[in-house]
C-alpha positions in Angstrom: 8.9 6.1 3.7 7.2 8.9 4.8 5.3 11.3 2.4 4.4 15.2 3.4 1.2 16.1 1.6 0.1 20.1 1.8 -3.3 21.2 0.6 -3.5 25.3 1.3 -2.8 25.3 4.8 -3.5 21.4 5.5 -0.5 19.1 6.1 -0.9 15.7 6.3 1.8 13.2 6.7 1.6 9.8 5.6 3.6 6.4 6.3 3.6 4.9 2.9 4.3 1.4 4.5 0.9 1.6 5.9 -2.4 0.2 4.4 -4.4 3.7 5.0 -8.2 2.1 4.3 -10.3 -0.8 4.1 -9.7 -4.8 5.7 -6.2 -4.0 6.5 -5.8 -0.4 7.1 -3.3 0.2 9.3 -1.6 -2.3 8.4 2.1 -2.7 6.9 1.1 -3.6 3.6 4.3 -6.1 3.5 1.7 -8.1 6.0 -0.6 -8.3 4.0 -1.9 -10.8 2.2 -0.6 -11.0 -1.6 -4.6 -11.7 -2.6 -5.8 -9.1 -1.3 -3.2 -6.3 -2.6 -3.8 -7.8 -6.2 -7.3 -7.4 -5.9 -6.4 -3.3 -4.9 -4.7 -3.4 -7.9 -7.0 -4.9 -9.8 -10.3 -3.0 -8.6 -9.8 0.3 -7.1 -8.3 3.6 -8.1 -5.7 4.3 -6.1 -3.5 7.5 -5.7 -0.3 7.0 -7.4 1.6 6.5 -4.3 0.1 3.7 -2.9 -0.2 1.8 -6.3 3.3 2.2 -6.5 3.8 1.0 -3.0 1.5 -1.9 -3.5 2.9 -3.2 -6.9 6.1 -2.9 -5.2 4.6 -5.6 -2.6 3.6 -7.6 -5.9 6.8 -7.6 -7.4 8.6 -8.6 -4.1 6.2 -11.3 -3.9 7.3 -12.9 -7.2 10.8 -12.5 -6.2 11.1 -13.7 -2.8 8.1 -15.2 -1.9 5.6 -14.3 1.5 5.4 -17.0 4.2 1.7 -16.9 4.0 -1.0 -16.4 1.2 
């Protein structure tokens, strides 16, 4: 998904799929490991969006499983 974000006369668009900061960024967060998206969760303040993106991840997780992690 792809969000639109307008601040005044800024526009900014933004792949939610994407880790936008820190080990990963730039990432897909489904690639990433399941460890370190709980610790997101878990220690950072996150804007709505992406906690919603990345307890999504969590909750796919616990129903299907990740390869790796």
């Amino acid at each position: 998904m792809t969000m639109i974000f307008v601040k005044g006369d800024y526009e900014d668009e933004i792949d939610t799929n994407i880790m936008p900061f820190g080990k990963y960024e730039g990432e897909y967060i489904s690639d990433i490991p399941i460890s370190y998206v709980k610790w997101c969760l878990k220690n950072l303040d996150l804007d709505d969006w992406l906690e919603v993106e990345l307890e999504h991840a969590v909750i796919e997780d616990v129903n299907f499983g990740r390869p790796y992690d």
